[in-house]
Backbone bond lengths (Angstrom), bond angles and torsions (degrees), N, CA, C in turn:
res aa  C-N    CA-C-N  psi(-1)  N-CA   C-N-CA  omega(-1)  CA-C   N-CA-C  phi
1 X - - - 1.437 - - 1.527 109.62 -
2 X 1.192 123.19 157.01 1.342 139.40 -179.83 1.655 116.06 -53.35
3 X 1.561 79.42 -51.44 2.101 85.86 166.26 1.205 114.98 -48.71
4 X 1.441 129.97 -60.91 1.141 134.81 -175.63 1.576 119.58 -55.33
5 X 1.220 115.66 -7.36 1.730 99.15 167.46 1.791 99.88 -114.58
6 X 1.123 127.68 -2.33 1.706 109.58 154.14 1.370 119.11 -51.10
7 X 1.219 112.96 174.96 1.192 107.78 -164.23 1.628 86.07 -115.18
8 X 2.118 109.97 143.50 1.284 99.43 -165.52 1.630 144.46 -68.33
9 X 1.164 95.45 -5.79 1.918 124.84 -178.19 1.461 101.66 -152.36
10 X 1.497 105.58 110.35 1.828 128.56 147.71 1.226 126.18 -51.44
11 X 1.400 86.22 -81.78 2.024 126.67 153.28 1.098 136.66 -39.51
12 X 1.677 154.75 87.30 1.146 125.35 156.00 1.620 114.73 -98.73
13 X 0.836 111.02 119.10 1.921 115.65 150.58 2.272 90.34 67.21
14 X 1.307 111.15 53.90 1.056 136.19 -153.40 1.433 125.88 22.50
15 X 1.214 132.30 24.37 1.537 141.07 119.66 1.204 139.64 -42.49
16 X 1.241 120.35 99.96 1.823 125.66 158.70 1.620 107.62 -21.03
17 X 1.368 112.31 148.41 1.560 130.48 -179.38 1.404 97.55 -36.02
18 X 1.608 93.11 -81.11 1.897 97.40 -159.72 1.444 115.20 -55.93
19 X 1.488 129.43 -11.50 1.173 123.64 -167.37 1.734 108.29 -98.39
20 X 1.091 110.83 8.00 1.999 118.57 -173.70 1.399 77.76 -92.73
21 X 1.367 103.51 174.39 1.201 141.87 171.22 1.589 111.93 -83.27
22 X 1.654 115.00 130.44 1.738 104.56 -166.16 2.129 106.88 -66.48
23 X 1.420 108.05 -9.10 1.190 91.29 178.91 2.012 118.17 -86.34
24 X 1.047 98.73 -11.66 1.583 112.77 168.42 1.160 136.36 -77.49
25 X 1.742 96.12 -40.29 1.554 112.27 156.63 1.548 110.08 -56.78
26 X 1.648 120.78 -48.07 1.771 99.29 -168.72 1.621 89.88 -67.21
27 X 1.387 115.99 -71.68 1.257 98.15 -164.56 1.626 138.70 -17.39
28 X 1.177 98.35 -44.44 1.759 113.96 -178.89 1.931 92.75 -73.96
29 X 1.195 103.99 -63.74 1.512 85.28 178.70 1.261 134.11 -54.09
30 X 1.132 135.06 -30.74 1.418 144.20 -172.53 1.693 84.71 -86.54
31 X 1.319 139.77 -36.84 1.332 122.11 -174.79 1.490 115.56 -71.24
32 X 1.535 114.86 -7.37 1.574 111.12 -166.49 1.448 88.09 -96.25
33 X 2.015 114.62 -46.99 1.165 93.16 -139.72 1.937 84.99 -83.31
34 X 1.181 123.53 26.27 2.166 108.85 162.14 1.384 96.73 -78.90
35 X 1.334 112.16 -38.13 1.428 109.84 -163.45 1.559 121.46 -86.58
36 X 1.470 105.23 2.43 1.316 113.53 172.35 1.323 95.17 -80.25
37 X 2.092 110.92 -67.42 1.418 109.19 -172.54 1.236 120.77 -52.55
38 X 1.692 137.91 -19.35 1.275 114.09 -175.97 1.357 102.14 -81.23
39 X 1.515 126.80 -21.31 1.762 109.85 -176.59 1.300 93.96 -70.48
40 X 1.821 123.25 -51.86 1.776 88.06 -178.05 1.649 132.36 -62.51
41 X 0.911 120.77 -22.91 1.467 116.42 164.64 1.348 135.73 -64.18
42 X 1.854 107.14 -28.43 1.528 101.35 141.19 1.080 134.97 -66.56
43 X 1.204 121.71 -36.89 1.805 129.79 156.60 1.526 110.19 -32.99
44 X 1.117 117.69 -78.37 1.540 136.09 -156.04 1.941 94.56 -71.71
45 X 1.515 117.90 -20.64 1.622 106.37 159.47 1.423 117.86 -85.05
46 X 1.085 114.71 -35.86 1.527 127.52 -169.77 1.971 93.96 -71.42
47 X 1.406 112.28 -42.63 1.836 103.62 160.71 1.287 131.15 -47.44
48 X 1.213 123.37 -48.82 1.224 176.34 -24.12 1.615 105.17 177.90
49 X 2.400 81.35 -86.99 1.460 79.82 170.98 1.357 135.89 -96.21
50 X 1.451 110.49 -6.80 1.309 120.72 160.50 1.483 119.88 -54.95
51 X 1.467 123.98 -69.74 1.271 121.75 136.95 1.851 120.23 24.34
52 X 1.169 72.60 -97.17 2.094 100.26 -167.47 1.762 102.53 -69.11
53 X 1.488 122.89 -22.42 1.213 130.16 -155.34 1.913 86.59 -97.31
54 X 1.097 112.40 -30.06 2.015 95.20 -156.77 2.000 69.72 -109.32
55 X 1.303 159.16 -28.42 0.817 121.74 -156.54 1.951 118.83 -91.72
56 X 1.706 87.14 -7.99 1.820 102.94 179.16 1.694 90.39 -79.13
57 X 1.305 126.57 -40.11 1.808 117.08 -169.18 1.688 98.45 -83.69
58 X 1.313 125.76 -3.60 1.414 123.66 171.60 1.608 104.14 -85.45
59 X 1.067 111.03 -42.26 1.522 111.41 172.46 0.835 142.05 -70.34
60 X 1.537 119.90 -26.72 1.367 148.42 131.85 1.234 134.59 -15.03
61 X 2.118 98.56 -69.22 1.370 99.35 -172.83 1.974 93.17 -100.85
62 X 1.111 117.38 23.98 1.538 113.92 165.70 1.448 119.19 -115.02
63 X 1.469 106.37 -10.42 1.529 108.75 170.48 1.860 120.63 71.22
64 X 1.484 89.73 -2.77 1.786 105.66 177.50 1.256 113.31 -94.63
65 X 1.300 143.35 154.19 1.539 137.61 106.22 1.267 132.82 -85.29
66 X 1.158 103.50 88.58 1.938 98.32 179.45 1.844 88.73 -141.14
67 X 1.336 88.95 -154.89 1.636 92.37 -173.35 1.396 124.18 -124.53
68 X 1.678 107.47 64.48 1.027 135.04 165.20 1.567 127.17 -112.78
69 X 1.755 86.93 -29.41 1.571 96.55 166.00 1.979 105.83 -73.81
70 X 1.473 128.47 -44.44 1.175 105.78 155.73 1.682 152.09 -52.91
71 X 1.601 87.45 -2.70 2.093 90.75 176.57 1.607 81.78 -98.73
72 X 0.999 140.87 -36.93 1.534 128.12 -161.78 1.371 82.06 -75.69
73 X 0.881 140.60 -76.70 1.822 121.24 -154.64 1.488 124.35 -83.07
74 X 1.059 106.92 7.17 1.259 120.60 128.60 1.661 147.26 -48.90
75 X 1.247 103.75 -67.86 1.265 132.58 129.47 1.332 115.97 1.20
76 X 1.615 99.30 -80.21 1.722 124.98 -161.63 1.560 95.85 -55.89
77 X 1.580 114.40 -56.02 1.057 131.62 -173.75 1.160 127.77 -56.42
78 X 1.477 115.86 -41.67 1.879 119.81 -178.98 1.258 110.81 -86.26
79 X 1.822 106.55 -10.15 1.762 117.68 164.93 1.180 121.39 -67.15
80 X 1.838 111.35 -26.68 1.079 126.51 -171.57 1.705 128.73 -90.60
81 X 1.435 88.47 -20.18 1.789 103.81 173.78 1.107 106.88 -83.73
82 X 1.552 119.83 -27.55 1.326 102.56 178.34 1.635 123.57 -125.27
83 X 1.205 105.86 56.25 1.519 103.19 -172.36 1.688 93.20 -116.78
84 X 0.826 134.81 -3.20 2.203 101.63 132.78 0.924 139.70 -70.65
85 X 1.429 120.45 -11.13 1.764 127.38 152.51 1.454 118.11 -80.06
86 X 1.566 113.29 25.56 1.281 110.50 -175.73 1.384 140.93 66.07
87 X 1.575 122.77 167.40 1.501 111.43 -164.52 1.334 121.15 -62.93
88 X 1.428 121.71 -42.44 1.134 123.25 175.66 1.802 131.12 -49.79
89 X 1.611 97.68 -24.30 1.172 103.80 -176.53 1.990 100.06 -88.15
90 X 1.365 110.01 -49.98 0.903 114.77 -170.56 2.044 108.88 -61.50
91 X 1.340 91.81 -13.31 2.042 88.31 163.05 1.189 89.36 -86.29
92 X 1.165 142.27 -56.08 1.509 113.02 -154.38 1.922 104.88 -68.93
93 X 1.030 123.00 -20.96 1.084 115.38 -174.17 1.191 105.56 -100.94
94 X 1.257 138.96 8.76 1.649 136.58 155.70 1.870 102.23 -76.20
95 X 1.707 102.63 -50.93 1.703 104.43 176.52 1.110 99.19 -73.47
96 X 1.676 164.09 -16.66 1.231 134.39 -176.21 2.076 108.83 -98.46
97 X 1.481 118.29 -4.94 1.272 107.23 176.00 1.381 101.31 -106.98
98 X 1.582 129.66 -10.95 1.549 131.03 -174.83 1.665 98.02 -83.42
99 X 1.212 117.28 -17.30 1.226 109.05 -168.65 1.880 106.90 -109.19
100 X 1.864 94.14 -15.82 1.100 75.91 159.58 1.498 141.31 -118.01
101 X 1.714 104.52 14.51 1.687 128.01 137.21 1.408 111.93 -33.12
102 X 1.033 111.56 -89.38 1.482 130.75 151.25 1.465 125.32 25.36
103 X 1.556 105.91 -78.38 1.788 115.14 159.23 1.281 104.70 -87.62
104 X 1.183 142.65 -32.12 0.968 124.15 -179.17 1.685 128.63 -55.60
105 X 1.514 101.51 -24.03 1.940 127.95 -142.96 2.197 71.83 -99.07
């Protein structure tokens, strides 16, 4: 995303970058980028266990292991990241992680 290549603090304490003090700048930086990594690490659990959670009850109630139970929970999953942006998004994101189980599997 676009966000992700700004740089994480402009601003400190209404000062431009170069004009803070270099010990304010790390501080502020090292404070964005925890708070970047903890949203990705809720991300990458919330994948994770959804993921691993619908593809053991796909296997389960299908009695297979091959790699069909990975496009379905896949599926489940890219349905699942995005179903507060609604259905439409959440189809495209059931077809864009089932497909990319898929090559990946």
């Amino acid at each position: 995303a676009l966000t992700d290549m700004t740089p994480p603090v402009t601003i400190i304490e209404g000062k431009e970058v170069p004009q803070a003090p270099l010990k304010e700048q790390v501080r502020t930086t090292l404070r964005a980028t925890a708070d970047k990594s903890l949203y990705w690490c809720r991300q990458f659990a919330f994948i994770t266990g959804v993921f691993g959670g619908s593809e053991c009850l796909v296997e389960k109630y299908r009695g297979k292991h091959d790699v069909w139970n990975a496009v379905v929970s896949g599926c489940v999953t890219g349905a699942a990241m995005q179903a507060k942006q609604g259905p439409q998004a959440s189809a495209v994101g059931c077809g864009g992680f089932a497909v990319f189980s898929l090559v990946i599997d």
